[in-house]
N, CA and C atoms as a LAMMPS dump frame, in Angstrom:
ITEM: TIMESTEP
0
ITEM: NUMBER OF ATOMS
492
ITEM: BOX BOUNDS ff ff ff
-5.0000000000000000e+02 5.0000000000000000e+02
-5.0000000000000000e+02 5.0000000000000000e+02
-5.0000000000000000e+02 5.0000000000000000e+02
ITEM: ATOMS id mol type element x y z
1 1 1 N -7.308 -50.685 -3.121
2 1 2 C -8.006 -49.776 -2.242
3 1 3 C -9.496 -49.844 -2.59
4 2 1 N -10.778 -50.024 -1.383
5 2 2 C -11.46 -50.577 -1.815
6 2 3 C -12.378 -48.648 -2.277
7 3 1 N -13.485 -48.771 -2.656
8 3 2 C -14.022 -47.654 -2.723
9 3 3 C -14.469 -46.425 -1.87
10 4 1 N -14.819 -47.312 -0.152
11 4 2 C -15.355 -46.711 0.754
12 4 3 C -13.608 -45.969 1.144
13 5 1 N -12.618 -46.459 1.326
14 5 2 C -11.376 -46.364 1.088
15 5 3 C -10.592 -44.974 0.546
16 6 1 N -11.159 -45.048 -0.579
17 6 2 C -10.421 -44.292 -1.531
18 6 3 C -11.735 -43.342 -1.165
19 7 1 N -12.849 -42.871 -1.043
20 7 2 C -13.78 -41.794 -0.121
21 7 3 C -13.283 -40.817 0.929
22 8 1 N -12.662 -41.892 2.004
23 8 2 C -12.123 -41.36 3.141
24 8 3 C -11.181 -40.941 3.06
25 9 1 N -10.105 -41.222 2.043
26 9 2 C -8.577 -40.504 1.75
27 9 3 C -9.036 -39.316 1.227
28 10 1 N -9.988 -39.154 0.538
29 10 2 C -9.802 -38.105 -0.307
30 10 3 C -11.111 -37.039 0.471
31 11 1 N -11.672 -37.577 1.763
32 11 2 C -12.067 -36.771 2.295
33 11 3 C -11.344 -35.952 3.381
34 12 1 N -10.202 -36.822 3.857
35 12 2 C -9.326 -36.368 4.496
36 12 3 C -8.212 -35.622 3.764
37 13 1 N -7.825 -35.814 2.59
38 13 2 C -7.191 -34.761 1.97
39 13 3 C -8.126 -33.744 1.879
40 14 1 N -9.086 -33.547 1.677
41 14 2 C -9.697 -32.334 1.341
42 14 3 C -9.919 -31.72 2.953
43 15 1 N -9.951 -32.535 3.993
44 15 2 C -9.775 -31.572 5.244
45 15 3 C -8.009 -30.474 5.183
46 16 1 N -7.078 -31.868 4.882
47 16 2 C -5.764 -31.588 5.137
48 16 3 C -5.53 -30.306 4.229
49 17 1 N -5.939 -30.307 2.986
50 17 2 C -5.934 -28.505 1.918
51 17 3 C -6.214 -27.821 2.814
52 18 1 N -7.499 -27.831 3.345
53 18 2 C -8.69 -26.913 3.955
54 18 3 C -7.778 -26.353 4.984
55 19 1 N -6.837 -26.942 5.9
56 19 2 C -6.24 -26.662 6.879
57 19 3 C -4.876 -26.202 6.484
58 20 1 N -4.167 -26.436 5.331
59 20 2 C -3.336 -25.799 4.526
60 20 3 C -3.534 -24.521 4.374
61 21 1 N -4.294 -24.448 4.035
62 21 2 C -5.051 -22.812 3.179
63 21 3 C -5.016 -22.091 4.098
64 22 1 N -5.706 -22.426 5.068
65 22 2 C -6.391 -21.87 6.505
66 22 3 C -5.136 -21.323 6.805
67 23 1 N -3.966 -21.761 7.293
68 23 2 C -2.555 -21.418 7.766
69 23 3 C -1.921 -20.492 7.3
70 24 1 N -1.982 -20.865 6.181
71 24 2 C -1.233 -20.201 4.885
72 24 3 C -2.117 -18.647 4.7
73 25 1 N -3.341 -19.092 4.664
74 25 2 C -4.528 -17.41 4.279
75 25 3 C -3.749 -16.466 5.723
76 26 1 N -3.97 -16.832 6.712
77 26 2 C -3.725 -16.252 8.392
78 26 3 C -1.704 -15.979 8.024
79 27 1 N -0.898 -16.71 7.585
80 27 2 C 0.154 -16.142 7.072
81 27 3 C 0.012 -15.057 6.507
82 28 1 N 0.126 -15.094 5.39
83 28 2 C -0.535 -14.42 4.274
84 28 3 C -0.972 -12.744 4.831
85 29 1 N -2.022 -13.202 5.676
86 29 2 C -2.89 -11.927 6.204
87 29 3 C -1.554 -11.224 7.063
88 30 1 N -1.328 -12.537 8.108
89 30 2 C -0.597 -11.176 9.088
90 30 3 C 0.71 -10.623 8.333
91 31 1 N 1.668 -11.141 7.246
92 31 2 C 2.75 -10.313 6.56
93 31 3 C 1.964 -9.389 6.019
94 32 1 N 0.648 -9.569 5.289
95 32 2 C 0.585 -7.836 4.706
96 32 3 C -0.067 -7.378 5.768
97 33 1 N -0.581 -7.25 7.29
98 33 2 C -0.808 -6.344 8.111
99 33 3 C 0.439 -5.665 8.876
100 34 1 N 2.121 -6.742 8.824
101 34 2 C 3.01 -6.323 9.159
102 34 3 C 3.754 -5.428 8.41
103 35 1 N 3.563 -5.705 6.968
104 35 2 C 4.059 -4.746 5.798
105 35 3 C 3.643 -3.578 5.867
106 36 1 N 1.774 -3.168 6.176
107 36 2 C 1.649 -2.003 6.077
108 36 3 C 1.982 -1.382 7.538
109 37 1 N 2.202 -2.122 8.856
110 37 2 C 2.399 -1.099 9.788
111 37 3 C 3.792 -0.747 9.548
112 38 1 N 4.874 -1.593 9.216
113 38 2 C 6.11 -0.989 9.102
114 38 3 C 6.182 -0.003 7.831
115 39 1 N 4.816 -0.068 7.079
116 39 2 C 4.789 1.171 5.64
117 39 3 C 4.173 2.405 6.647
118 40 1 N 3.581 2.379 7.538
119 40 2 C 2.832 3.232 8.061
120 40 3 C 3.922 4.039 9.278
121 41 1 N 4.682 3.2 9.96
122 41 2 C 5.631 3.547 10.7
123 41 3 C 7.173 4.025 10.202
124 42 1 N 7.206 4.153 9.021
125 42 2 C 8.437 4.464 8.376
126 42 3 C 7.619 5.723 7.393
127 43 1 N 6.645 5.74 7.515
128 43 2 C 6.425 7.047 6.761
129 43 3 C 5.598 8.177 8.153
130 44 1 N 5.028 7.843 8.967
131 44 2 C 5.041 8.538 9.684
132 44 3 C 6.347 9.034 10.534
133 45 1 N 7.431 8.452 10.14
134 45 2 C 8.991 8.772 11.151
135 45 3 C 9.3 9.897 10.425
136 46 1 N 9.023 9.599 8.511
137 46 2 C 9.613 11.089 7.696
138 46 3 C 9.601 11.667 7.64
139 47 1 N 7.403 11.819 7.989
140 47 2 C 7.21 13.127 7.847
141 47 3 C 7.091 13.816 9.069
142 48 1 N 6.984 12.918 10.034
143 48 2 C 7.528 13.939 11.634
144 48 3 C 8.265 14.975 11.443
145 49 1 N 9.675 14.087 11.101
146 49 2 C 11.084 14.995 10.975
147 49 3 C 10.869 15.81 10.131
148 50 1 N 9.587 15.706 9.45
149 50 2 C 9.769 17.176 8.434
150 50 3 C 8.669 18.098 9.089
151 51 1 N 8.291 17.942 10.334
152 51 2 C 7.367 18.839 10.901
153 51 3 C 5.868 18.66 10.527
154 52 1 N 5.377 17.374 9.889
155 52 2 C 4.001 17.457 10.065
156 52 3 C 3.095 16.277 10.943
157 53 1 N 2.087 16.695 11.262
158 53 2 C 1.453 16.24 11.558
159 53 3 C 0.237 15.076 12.261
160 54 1 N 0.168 14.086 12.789
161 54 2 C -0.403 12.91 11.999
162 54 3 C -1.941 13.619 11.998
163 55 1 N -3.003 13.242 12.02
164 55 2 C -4.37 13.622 10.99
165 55 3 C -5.516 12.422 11.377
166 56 1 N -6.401 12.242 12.479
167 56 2 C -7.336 11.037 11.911
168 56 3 C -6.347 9.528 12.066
169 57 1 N -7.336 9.155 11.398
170 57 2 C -6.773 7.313 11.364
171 57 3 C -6.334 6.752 10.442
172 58 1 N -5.551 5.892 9.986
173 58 2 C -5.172 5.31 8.392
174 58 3 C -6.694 4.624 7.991
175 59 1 N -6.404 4.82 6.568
176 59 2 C -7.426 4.258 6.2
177 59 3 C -6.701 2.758 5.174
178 60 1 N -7.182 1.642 5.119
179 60 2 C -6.481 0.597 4.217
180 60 3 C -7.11 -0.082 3.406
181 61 1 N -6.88 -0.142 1.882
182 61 2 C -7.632 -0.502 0.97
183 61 3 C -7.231 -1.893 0.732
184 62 1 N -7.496 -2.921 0.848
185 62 2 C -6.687 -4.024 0.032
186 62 3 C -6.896 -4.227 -1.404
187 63 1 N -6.151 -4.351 -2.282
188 63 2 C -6.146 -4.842 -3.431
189 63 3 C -5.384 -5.85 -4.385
190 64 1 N -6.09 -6.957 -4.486
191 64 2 C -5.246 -8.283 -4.773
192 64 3 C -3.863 -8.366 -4.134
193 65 1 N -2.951 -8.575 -4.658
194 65 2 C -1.514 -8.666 -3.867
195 65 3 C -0.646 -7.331 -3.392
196 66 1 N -1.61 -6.179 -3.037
197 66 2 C -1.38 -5.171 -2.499
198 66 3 C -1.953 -4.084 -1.675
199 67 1 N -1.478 -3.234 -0.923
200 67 2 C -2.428 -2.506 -0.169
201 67 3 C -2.217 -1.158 -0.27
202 68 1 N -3.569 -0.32 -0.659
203 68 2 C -3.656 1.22 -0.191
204 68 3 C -3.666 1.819 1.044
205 69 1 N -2.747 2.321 1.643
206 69 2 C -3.303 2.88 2.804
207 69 3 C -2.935 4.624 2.697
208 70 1 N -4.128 5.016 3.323
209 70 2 C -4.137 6.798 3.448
210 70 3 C -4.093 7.047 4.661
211 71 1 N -3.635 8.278 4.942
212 71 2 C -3.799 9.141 6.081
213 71 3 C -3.708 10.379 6.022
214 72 1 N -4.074 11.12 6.685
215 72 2 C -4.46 12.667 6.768
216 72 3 C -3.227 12.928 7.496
217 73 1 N -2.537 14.155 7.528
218 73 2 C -1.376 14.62 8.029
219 73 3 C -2.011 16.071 7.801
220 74 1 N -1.085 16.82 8.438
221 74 2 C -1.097 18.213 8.581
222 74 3 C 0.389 18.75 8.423
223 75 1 N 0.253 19.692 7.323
224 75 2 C 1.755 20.116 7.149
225 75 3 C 2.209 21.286 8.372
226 76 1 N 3.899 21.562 7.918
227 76 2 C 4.253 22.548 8.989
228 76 3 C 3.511 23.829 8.88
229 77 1 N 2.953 23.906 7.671
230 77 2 C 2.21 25.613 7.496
231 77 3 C 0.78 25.414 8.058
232 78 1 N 0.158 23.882 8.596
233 78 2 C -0.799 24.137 8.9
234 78 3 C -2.21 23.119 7.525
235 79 1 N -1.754 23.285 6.623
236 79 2 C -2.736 22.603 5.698
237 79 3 C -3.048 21.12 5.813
238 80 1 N -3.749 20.251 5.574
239 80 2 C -3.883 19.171 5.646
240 80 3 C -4.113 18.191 4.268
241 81 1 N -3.064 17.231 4.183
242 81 2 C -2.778 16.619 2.9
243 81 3 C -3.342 15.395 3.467
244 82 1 N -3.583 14.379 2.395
245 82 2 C -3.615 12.776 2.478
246 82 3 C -2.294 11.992 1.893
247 83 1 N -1.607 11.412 2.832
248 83 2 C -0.436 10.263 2.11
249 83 3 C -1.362 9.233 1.267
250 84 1 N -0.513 8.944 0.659
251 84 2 C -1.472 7.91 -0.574
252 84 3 C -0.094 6.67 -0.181
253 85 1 N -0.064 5.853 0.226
254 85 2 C 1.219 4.926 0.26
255 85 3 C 0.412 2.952 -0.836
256 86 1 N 1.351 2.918 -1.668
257 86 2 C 0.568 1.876 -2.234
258 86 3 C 1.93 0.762 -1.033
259 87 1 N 1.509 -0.523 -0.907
260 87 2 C 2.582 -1.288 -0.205
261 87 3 C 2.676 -2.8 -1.049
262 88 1 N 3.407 -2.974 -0.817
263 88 2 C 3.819 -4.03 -2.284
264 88 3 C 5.213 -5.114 -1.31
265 89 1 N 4.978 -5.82 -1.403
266 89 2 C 6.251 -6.767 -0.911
267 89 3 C 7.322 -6.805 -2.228
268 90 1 N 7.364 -7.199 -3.41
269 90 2 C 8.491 -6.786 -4.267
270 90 3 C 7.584 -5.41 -5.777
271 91 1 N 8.568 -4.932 -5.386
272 91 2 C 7.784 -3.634 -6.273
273 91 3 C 9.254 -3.805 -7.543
274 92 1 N 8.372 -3.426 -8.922
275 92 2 C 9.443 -2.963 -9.702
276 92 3 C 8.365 -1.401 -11.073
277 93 1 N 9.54 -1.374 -11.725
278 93 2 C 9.442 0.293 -11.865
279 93 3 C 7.408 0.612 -12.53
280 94 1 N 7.224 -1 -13.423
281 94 2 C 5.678 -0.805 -13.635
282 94 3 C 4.741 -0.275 -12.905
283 95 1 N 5.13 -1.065 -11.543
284 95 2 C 4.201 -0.964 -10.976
285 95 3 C 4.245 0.753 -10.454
286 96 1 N 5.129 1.502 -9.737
287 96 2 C 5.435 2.279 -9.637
288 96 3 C 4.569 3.538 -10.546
289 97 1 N 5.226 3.348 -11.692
290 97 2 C 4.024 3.607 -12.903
291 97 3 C 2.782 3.696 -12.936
292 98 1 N 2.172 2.832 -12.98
293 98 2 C 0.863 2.393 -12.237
294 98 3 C 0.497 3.252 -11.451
295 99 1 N 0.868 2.898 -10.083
296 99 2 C 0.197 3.611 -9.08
297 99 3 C 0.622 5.27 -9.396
298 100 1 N 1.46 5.697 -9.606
299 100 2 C 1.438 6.821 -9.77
300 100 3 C -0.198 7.674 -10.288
301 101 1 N 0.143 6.919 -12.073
302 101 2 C -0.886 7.166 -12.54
303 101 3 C -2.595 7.125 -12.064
304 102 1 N -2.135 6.204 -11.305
305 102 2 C -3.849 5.944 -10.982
306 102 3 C -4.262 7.188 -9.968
307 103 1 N -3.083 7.43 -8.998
308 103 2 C -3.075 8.511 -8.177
309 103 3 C -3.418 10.03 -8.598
310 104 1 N -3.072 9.699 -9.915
311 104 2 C -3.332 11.061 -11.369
312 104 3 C -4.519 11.024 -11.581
313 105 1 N -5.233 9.949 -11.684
314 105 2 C -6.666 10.068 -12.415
315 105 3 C -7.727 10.625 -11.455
316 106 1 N -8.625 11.611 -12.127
317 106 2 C -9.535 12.08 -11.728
318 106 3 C -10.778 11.114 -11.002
319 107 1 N -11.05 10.11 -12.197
320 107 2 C -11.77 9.279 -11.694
321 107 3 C -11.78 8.209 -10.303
322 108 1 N -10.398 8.146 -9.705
323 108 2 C -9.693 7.816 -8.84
324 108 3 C -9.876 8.235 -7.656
325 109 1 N -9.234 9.775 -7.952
326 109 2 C -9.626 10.571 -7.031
327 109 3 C -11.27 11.042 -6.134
328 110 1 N -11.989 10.579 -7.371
329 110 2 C -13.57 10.946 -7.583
330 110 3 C -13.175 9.885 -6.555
331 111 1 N -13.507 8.749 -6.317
332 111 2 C -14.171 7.646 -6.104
333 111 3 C -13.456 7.618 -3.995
334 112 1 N -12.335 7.637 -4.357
335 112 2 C -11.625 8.588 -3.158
336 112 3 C -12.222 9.922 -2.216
337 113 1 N -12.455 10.457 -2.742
338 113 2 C -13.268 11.866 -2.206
339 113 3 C -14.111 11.484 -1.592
340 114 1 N -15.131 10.61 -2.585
341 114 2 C -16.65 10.087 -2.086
342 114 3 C -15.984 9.183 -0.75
343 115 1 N -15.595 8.746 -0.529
344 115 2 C -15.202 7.714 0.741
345 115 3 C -14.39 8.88 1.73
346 116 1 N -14.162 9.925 1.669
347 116 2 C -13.315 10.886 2.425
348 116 3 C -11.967 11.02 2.731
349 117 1 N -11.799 11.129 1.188
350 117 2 C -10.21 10.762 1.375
351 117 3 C -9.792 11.611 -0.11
352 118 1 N -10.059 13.084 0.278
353 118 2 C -9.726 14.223 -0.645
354 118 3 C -8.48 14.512 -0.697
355 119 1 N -7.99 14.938 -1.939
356 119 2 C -6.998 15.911 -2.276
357 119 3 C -6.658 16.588 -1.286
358 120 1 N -5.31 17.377 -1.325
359 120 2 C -4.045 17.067 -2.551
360 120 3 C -3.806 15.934 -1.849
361 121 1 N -2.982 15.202 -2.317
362 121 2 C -2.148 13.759 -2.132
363 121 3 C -0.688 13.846 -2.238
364 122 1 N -0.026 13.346 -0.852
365 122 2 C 1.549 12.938 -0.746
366 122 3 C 1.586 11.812 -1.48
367 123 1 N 1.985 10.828 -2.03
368 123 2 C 1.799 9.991 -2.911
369 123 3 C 2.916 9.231 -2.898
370 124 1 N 3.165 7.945 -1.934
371 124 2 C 4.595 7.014 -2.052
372 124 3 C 4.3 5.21 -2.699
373 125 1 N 4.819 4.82 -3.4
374 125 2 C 5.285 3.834 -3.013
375 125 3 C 6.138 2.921 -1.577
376 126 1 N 5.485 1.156 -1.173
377 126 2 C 6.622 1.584 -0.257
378 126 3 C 6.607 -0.696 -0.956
379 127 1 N 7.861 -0.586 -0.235
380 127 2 C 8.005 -2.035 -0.43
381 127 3 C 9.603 -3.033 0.018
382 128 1 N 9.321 -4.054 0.513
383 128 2 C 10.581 -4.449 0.983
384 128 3 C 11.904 -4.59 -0.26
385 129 1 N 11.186 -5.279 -1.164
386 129 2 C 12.567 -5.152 -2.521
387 129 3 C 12.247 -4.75 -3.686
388 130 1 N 12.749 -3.896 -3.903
389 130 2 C 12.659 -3.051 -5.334
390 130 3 C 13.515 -3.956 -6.375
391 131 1 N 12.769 -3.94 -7.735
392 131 2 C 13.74 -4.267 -8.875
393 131 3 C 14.265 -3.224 -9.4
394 132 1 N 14.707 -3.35 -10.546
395 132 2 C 15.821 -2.733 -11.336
396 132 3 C 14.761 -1.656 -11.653
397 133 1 N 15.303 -0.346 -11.955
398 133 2 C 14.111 0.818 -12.301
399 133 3 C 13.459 1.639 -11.219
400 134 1 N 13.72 1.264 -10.213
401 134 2 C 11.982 1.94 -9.536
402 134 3 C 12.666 3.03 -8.725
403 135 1 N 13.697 3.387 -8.689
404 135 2 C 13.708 4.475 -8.242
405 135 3 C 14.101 5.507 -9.203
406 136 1 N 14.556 5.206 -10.824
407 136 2 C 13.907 5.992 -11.824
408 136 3 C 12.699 6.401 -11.834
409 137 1 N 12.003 5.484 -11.914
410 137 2 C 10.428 5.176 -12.213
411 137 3 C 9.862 6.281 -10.934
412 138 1 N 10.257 6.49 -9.739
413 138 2 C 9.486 7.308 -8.902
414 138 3 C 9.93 8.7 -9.029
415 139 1 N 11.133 8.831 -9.353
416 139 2 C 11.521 10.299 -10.082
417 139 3 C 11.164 11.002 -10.96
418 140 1 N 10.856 10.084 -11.908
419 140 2 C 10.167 10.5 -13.535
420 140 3 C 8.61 10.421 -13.111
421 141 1 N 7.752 9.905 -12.281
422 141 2 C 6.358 10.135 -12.073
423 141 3 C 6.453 11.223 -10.75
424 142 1 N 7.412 11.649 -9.967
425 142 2 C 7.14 12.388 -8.905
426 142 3 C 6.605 12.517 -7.373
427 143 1 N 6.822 10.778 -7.481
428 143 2 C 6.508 9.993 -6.399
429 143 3 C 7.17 9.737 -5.657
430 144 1 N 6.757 9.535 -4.127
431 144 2 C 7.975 8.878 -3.158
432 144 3 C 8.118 7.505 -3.389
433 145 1 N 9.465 6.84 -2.744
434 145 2 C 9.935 5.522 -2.367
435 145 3 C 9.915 5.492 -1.105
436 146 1 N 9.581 4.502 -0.252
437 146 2 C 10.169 3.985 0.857
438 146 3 C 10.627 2.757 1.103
439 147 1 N 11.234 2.776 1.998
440 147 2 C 11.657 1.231 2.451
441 147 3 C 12.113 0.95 3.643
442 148 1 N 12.141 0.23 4.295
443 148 2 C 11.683 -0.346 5.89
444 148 3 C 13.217 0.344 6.064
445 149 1 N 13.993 0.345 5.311
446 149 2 C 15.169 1.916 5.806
447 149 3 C 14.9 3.243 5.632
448 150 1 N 13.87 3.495 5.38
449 150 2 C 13.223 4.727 5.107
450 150 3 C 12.912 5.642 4.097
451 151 1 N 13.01 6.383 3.607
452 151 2 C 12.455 7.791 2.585
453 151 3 C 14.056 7.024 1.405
454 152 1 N 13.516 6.844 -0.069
455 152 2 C 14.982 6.554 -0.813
456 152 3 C 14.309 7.877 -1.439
457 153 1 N 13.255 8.24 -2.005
458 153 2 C 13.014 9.293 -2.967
459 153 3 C 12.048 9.869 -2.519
460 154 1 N 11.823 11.131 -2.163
461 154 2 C 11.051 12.153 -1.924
462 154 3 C 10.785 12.375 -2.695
463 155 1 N 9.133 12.77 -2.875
464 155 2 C 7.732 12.917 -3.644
465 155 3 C 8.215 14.344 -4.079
466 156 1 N 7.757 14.551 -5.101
467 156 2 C 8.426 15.904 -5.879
468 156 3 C 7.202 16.596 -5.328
469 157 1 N 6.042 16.26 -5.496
470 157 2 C 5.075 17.432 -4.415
471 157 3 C 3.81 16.615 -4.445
472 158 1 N 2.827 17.745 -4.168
473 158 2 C 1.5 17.155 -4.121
474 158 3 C 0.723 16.876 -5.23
475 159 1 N 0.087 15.526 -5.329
476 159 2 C -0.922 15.796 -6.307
477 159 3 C -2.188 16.146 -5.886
478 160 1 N -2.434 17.316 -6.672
479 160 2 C -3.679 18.253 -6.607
480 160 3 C -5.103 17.619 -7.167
481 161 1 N -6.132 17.41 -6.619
482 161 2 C -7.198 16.587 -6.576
483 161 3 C -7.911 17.813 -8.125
484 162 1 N -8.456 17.189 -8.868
485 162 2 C -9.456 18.44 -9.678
486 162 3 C -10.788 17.995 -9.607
487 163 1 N -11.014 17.069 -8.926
488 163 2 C -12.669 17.281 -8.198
489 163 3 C -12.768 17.484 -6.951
490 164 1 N -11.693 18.009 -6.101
491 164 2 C -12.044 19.02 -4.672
492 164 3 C -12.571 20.244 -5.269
């Protein structure tokens, strides 16, 4: 293979990646935009049936191989909470953990507020397959589960913001 040769192969492989990626990124994108509407549409079905609200617009955070999304709801008495839903394509009990906690931290919350997205917080996990643990793991932190079958664990309550 002469040099000019071995140039053009490897300029054309580097188109053929480029167009790999490209496919694959636009994959990629539309499963987690389909993940969070079916996270968004399976948690707005729950809390219908429990008499609240919807609130405003979702708001969606991306973060590396996962997504935040919030929304404002209004309960049956009238008050207005934010769902906190983290969305995860395989979730296991760490992560669960995790987000809980982070949902705990003040500094969190701080940084949340400032963008308009105050206290108290409904607070779920949601994700197509759970591993071993995680619906311990959302009991023992006080968090919801969902799953594209709906509510597995109801959020033991709100978390209360302490910089509102």
């Amino acid at each position: 293979m002469s040099l000019q040769t071995l140039d053009e192969y490897l300029q054309e492989l580097a188109a053929t990646r480029r167009e790999i990626e490209e496919v694959l990124g636009i994959r990629l994108y539309d499963f987690g935009a389909t993940s969070e509407e079916e996270a968004e549409s399976v948690l707005q079905h729950v809390l219908e049936n429990r008499g609240y609200r919807r609130l405003g617009e979702t708001y969606v955070l991306p973060v590396h191989d996962r997504t935040n999304m919030f929304r404002q709801f209004e309960t049956p008495t009238g008050k207005a909470v934010w769902t906190a839903v983290d969305v995860v394509f395989r979730l296991d009990a760490q992560q669960v953990e995790a987000w809980a906690q982070q949902m705990k931290s003040a500094g969190w919350q701080q940084r949340l507020a400032e963008n308009g997205v105050a206290g108290p917080y409904l607070v779920y996990s949601y994700s197509i397959r759970s591993g071993r643990g995680v619906v311990q793991a959302a009991e023992e932190e006080g968090i919801g589960l969902l799953t594209i079958r709906g509510e597995q664990v109801a959020p033991e309550g709100l978390i209360r913001s302490p910089v509102a």
